[in-house]
C-alpha positions in Angstrom: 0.0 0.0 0.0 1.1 3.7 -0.8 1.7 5.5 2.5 2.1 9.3 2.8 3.9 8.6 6.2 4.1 12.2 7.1 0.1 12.7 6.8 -1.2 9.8 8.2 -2.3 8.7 4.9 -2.6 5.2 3.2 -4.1 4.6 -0.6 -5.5 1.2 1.0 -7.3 -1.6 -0.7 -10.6 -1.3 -1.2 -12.8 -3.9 -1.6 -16.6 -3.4 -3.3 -19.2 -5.5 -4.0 -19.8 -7.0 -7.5 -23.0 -6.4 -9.7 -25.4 -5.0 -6.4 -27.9 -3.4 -6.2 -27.0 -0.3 -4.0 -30.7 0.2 -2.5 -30.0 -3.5 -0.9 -26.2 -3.7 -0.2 -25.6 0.2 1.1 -26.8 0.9 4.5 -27.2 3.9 6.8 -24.1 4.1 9.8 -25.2 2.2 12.7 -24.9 5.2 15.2 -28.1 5.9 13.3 -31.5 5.4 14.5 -31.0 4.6 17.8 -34.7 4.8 19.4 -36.3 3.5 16.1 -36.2 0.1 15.8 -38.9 0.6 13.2 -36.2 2.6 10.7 -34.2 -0.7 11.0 -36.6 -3.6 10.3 -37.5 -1.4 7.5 -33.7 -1.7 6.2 -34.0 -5.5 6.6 -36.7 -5.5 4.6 -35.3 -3.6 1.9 -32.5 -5.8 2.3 -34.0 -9.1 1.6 -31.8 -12.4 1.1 -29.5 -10.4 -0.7 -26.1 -9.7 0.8 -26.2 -6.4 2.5 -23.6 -4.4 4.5 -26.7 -5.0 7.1 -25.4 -8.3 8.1 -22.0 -7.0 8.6 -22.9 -4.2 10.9 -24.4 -4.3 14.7 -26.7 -1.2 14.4 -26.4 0.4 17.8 -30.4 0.6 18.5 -29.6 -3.7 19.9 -26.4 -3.1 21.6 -28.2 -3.1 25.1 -30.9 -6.2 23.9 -28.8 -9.4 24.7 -28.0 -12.0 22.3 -24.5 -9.3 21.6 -22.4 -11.9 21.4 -24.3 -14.3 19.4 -24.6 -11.4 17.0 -21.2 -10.8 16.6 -20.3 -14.2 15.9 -22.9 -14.4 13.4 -21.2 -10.8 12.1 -17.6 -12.0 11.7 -19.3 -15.5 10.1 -21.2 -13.2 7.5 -18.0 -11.2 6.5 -15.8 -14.7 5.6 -18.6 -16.2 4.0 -18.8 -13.0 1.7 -15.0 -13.2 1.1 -14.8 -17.0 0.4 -17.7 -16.2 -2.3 -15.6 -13.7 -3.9 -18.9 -10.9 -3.4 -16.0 -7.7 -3.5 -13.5 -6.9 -6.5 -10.1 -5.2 -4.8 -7.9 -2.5 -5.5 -5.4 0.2 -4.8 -7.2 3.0 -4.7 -9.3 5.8 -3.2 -12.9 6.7 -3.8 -14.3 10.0 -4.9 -18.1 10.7 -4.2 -20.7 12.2 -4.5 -24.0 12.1 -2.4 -26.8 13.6 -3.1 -29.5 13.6 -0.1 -33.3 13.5 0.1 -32.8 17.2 0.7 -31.3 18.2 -2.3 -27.6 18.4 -1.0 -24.9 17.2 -3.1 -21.9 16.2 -0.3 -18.0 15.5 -2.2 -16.2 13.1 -0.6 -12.8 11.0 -0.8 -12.3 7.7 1.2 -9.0 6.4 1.8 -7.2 5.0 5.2 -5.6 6.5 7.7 -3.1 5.4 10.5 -4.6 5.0 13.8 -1.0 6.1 15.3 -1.7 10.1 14.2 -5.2 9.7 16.1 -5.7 10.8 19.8 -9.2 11.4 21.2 -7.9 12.8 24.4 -8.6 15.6 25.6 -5.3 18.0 25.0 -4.2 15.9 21.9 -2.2 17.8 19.3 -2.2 14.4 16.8 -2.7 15.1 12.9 -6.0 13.2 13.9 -8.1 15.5 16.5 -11.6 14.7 18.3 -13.9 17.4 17.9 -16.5 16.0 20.4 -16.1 14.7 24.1 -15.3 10.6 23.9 -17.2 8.7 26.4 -14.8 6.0 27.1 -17.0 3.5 28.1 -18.5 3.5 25.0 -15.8 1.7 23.6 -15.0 -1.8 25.2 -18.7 -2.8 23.7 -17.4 -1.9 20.0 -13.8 -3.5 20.5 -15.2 -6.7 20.7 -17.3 -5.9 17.4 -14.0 -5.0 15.6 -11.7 -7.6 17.3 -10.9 -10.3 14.5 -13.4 -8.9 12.4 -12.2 -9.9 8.5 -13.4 -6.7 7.3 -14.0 -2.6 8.7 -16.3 -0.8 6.9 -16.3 2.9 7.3 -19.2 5.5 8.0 -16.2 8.0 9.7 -15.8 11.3 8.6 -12.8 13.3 9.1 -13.3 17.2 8.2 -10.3 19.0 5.9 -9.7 22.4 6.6 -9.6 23.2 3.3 -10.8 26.6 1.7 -9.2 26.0 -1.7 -10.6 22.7 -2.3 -7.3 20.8 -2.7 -7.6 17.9 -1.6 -11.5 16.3 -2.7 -12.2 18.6 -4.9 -8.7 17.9 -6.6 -9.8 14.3 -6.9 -13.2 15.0 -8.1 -11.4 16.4 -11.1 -9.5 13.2 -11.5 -12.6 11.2 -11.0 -14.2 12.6 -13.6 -12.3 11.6 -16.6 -13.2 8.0 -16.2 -17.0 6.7 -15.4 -18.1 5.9 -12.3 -17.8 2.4 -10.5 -21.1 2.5 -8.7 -24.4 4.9 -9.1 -27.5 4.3 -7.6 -30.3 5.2 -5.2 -30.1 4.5 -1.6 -32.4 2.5 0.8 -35.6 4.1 2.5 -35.7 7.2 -0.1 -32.1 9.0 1.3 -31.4 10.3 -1.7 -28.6 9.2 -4.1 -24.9 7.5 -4.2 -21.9 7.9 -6.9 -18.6 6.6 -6.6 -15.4 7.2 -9.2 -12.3 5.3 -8.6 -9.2 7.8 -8.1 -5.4 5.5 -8.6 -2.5 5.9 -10.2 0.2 8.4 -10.2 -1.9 11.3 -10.4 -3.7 10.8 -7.7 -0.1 9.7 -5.8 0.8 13.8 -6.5 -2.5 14.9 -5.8 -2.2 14.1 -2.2 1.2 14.5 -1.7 0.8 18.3 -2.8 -2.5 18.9 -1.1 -1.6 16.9 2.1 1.5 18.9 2.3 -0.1 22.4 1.6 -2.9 21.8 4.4 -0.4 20.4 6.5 1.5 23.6 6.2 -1.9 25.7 7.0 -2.9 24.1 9.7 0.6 24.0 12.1 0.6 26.4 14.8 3.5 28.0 16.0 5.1 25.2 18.7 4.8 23.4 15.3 2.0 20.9 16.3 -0.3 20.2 13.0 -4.2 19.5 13.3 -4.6 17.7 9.6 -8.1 16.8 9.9 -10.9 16.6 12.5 -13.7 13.8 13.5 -16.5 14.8 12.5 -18.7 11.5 12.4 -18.4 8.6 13.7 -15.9 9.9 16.8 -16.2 6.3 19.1 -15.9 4.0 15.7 -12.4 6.0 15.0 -11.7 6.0 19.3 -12.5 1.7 19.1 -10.5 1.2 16.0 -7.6 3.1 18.1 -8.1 0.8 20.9 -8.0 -2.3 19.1 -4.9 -1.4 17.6 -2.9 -0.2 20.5 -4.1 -3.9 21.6 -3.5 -5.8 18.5 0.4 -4.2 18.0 1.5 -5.7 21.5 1.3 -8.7 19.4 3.4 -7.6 16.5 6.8 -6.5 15.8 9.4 -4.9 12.8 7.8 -4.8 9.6 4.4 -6.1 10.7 4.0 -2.8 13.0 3.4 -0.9 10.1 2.0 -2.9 7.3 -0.3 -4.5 10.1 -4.6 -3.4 8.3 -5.3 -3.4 11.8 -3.0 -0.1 12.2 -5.4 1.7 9.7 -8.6 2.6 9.5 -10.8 3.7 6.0 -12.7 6.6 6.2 -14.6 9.2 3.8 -12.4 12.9 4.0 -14.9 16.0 3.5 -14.2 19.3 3.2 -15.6 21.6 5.6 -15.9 24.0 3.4 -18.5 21.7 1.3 -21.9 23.8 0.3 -23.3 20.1 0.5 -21.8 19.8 4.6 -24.9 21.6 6.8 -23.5 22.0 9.7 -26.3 22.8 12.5 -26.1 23.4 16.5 -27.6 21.3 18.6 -29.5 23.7 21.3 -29.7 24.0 25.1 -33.1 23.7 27.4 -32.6 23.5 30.8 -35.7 22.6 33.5 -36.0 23.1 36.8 -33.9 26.3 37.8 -34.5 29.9 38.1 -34.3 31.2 34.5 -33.9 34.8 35.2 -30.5 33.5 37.6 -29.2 31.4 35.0 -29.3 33.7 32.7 -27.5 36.2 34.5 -25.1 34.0 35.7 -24.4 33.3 32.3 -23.9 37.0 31.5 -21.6 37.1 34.3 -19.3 34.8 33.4 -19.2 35.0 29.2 -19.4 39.0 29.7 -21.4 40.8 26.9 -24.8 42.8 26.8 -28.8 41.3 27.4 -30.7 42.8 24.8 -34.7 42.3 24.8 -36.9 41.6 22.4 -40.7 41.8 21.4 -40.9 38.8 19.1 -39.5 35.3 18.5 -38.6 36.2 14.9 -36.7 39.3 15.9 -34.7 37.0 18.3 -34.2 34.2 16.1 -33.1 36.2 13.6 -31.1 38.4 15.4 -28.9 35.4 16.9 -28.8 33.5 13.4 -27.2 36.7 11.7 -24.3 35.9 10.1 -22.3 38.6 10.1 -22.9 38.9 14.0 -19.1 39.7 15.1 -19.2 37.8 18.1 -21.4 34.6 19.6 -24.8 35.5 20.2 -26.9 33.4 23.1 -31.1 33.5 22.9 -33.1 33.0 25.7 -36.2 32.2 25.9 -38.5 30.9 29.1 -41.6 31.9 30.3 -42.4 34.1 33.6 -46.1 33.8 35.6 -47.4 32.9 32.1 -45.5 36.1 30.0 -42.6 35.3 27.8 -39.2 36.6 28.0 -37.5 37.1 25.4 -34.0 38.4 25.4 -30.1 37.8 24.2 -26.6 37.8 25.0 -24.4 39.3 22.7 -20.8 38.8 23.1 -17.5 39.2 21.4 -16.6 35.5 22.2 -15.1 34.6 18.5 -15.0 30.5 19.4 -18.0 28.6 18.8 -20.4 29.8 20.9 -21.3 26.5 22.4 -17.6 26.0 23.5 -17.7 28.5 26.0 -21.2 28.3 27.1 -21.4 24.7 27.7 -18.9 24.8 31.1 -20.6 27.2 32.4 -23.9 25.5 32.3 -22.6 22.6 33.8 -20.7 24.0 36.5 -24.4 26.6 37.5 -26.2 22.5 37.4 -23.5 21.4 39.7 -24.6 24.2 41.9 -28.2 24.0 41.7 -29.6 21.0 40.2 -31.0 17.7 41.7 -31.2 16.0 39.2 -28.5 17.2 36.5 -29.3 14.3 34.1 -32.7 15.2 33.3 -32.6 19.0 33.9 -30.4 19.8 30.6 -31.7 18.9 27.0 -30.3 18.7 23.8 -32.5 19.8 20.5 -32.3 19.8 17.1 -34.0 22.6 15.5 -34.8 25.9 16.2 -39.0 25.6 16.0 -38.6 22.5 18.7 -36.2 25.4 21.4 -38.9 27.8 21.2 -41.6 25.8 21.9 -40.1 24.6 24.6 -39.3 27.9 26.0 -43.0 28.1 26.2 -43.1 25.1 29.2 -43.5 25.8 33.1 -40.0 26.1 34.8 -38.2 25.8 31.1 -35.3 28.2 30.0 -34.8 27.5 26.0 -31.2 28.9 24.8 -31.3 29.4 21.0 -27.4 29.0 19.6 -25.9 30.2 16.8 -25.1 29.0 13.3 -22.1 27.1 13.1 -18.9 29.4 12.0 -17.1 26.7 9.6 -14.3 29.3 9.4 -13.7 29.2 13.3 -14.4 25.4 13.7 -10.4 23.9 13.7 -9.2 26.9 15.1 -11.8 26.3 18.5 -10.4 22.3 18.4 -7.2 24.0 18.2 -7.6 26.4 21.1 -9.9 25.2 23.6 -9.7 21.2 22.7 -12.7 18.8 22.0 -15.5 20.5 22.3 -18.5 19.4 24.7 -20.9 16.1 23.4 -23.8 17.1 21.5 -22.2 20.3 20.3 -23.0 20.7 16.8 -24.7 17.8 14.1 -23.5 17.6 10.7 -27.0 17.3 8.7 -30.2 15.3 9.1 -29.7 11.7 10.3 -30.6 10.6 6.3 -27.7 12.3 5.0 -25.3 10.0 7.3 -22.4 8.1 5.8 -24.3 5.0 3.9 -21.4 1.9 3.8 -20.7 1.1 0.4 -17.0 0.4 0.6 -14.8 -2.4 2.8 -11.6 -3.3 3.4 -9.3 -6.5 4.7 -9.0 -5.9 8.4 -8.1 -9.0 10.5 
């Protein structure tokens, strides 16, 4: 395999299934769906008999039913039964794609492999590889033993480029396009459409040694640390692959340590740049505690100016602008039955959640009961406000998503707090398509 050592980057062999049909064989990333068992009988169904990256995935919704290990058994059985029936053609390569989801939004992607040893999910890392979202770590032991001697991997991570100028994928997206695409076809359960251009050779070879090289140059900082790419999906699938390596290479030595599969893992590069890449906040509702406190408590510790407003639209507006110099906080909650309606405006220049989040938790430590069940998460600014409407409810409305500030918050302030930001609609997740040789 081609390695660009100094990146973390490996053209691997990639292995994809022969004359399928895409609406049976690609499947949504198991992280997906996890409180709707319904979304994933309807993916067996469309499924069928036929052979399916379904049956070589543990979709997260049954981790907690029993039966885990029979199911992983039956997993790793599935993936050498597929192998000894020759269902993939191989080759050296990467993948260029293009996916279009059910909402009109055409994502660019390039998948290729990456080694494990640039990764670090800790907190403080300064690895090419960076977390951008808290790790749990318990979350992991349950998917080592999904990976562990597993014959293949197959990839729904995402790792975000900082890349403005489009070097990298959209570099290969030119390349792609002089041949015809390997696979085209719709997707499973109406999430929109899937193309795929194979990218080898010694053009591509140049393609990412120059852009590699010229990112890697942008994004060192002065103690001469580089931050290459960022998580952005699929954080505790990258975290397990890491710990089943650091397990795996007691076991190795010399050349093995390095051309070891196991030290890699395949994933899909976007650029954060990508018009197709919605980036969206995920807001805060917190129960149970004096709103008019928290709020300025709040004020007190991110600094900044409460200014009130008459309507919802004039707030929700006024904290989605743009152009806003610093991060702007909404807050909504409701008083003896009258709503208040008012926001924060500060110069903070990180994203917004970032520095709000620690200073929620550490008013909960304070105050709360029950801190578990006294701070929400929501998607979607019409489901905040409503909420801001309930008894003993404070709704905080966040801000867009600054793609221009993103690395440089990872960079300053480290992973950022779970739940901080989600990157689209959970249709326009990674669907597997591709594999590769693991174990």
């Amino acid at each position: 395999m081609k390695n660009f050592e100094n990146y973390g980057v490996q053209i691997p062999e990639i292995l994809l299934p022969k004359n399928v049909d895409l609406k049976s064989w690609s499947v949504i990333a198991c992280d997906q769906y996890t409180q709707d068992k319904d979304y994933w009988a309807k993916a067996a169904d469309a499924a069928g008999s036929n052979p399916s990256t379904l049956n070589l995935i543990f979709p997260e919704v049954y981790l907690n039913d029993g039966g885990g290990e029979a199911r992983i058994k039956k997993i790793h059985e599935t993936m050498k039964s597929y192998l000894d029936a020759s269902t993939f053609t191989a080759g050296e390569e990467c993948i260029y794609i293009e996916r279009k989801t059910e909402y009109g939004r055409t994502r660019k992607g390039l998948v290729l492999a990456v080694d494990l040893e640039k990764y670090e999910w800790k907190p403080g890392s300064k690895a090419l590889i960076r977390a951008t979202e808290a790790t749990v770590p318990e979350r992991i032991p349950p998917r080592m033993k999904i990976r562990t001697g597993a014959g293949l991997e197959l990839p729904h991570i995402m790792l975000l480029a900082n890349d403005e100028m489009d070097l990298l994928v959209g570099g290969a997206g030119t390349i792609a396009k002089k041949s015809d695409p390997i696979y085209d076809g719709e997707l499973m359960l109406n999430s929109g459409h899937i193309t795929g251009w194979k990218v080898s050779g010694a053009e591509v070879e140049s393609l990412l040694e120059n852009a590699l090289s010229a990112l890697a140059k942008a994004g060192t900082d002065k103690d001469g640390n580089c931050f290459l790419f960022a998580v952005g999906d699929g954080n505790h699938s990258l975290a397990t692959a890491k710990a089943v390596w650091d397990e795996h290479k007691k076991t190795l030595s010399g050349d093995d340590l390095i051309n070891s599969p196991v030290r890699y893992a395949l994933v899909e590069v976007v650029n954060i740049y990508d018009e197709g890449l919605t980036f969206e906040p995920i807001h805060r509702v917190i129960f149970n505690q004096d709103a008019g406190s928290l709020i300025l408590y709040i004020e007190e510790k991110l600094g900044g100016e409460i200014k009130n407003f008459a309507s919802e639209k004039e707030l929700e507006d006024f904290v989605a602008d743009k152009n806003a110099k610093g991060a702007r906080y909404g807050f909504i909650t409701s008083v003896g039955g009258k709503e208040k309606l008012c926001v924060l405006e500060t110069a903070i220049t990180d994203l917004a959640i970032a520095a709000l989040q620690p200073v929620l938790d550490e008013y909960l430590d304070a105050h709360s009961k029950d801190k578990k069940n006294d701070i929400d998460y929501i998607h979607g600014t019409e489901d905040v406000v409503k909420l801001g409407h309930k008894e003993n409810a404070l709704s905080i409305l966040l801000p867009p998503i600054a793609k221009d500030s993103f690395f440089q918050t990872i960079a300053s302030r480290g992973v950022l707090p779970r739940k901080s930001f989600s990157m689209g609609e959970a249709s326009e997740k990674r669907f597997y398509v591709e594999a590769r040789r693991l174990f």
